[in-house]
N, C-alpha and C positions, 0 to 999 in steps of 0.2 A: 568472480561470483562466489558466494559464501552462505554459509549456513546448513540449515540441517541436522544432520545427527551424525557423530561421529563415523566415519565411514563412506560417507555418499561423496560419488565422484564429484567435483565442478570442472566443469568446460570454459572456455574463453568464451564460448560463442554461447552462453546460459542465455545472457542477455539478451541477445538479439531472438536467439531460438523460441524465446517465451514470447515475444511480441510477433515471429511467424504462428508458434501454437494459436494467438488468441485470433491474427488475420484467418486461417484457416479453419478455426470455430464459427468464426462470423460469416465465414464465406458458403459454410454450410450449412448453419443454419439459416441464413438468408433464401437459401436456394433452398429449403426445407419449406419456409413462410412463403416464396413464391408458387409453391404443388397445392399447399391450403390456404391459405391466405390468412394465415396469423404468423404475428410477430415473436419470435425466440430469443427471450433475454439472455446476454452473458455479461456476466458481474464477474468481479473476482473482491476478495478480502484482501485489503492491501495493508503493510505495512505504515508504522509510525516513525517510523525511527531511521535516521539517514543511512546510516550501515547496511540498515534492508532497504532502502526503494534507492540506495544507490543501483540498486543491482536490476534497475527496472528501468526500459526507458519511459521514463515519463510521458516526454511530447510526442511519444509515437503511438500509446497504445489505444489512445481515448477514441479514433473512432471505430472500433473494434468493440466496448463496453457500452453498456445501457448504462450501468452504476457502476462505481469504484467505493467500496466499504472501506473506510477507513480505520482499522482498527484500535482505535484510541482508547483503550480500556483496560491495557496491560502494560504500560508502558516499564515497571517494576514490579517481578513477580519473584515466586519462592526459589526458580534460580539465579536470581542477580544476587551479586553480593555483599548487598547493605540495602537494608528498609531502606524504601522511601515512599515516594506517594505515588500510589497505585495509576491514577489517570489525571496527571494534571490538566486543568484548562490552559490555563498559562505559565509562563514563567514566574518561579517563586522564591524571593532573594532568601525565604529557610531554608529553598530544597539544599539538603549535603551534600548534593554530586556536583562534580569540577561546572567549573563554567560553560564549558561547550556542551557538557549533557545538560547542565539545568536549563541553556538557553534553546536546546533544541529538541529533548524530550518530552513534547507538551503537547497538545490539539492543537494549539494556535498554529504553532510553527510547523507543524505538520499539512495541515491545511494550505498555508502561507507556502508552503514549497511547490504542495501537487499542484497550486494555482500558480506560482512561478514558471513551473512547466509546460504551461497552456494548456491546464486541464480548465473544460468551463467550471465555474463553482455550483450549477445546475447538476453536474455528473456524481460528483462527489456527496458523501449518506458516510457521516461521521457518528463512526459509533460507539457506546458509550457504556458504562457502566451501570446497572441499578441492583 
């Protein structure tokens, strides 16, 4: 597991840990909605990018989630190391970056994976730039 801010531990077991965090949110807010009888959404803001939602199990988390926000709005920002385009839709035979970022750095292919993973495409709220 990876990421963060210089300094923050990572564990072998991040990955798994995050998909008991979100079982164990749902299991109480569930048991929350059965005391009043209304329903407690949990969402999370997900990654676009394979380097990050490798580090997520996909096919595990969805029935745990109401939505999964797909962050698709900053795919190149002021700290990467070469302009490029901010929130691709798809892949773009201009974008500069090597072939494996241009082909996987976009919505499409973002999309295209969570839905690989057996998330329904009803879960997923792909979000976007204005």
């Amino acid at each position: 597991v990876s990421g963060g801010q210089a300094g923050n531990i990572h564990r072998p077991g991040d990955k798994q840990n995050f998909t008991a965090l979100l079982a164990e949110l749902r299991r109480q807010l569930d048991g929350l909605g059965a005391g009043d009888g209304r329903h407690y959404q949990l969402t999370i803001a997900a990654p676009i990018g394979p380097s990050e939602y490798k580090n997520i199990e996909l096919n595990a988390i969805g029935p745990y989630l109401d939505w999964i926000n797909l962050m698709a709005y900053a795919f190149y920002t002021a700290n990467s190391p070469m302009t490029n385009f901010n929130a691709p839709l798809y892949a773009s035979s201009t974008d500069p970056a090597a072939e494996s970022k241009r082909l996987n750095l976009n919505a499409d292919a973002a999309v295209k994976a969570y839905l690989a993973a057996g998330l329904p495409a009803n879960q997923l709220v792909l979000g976007v730039p204005f």
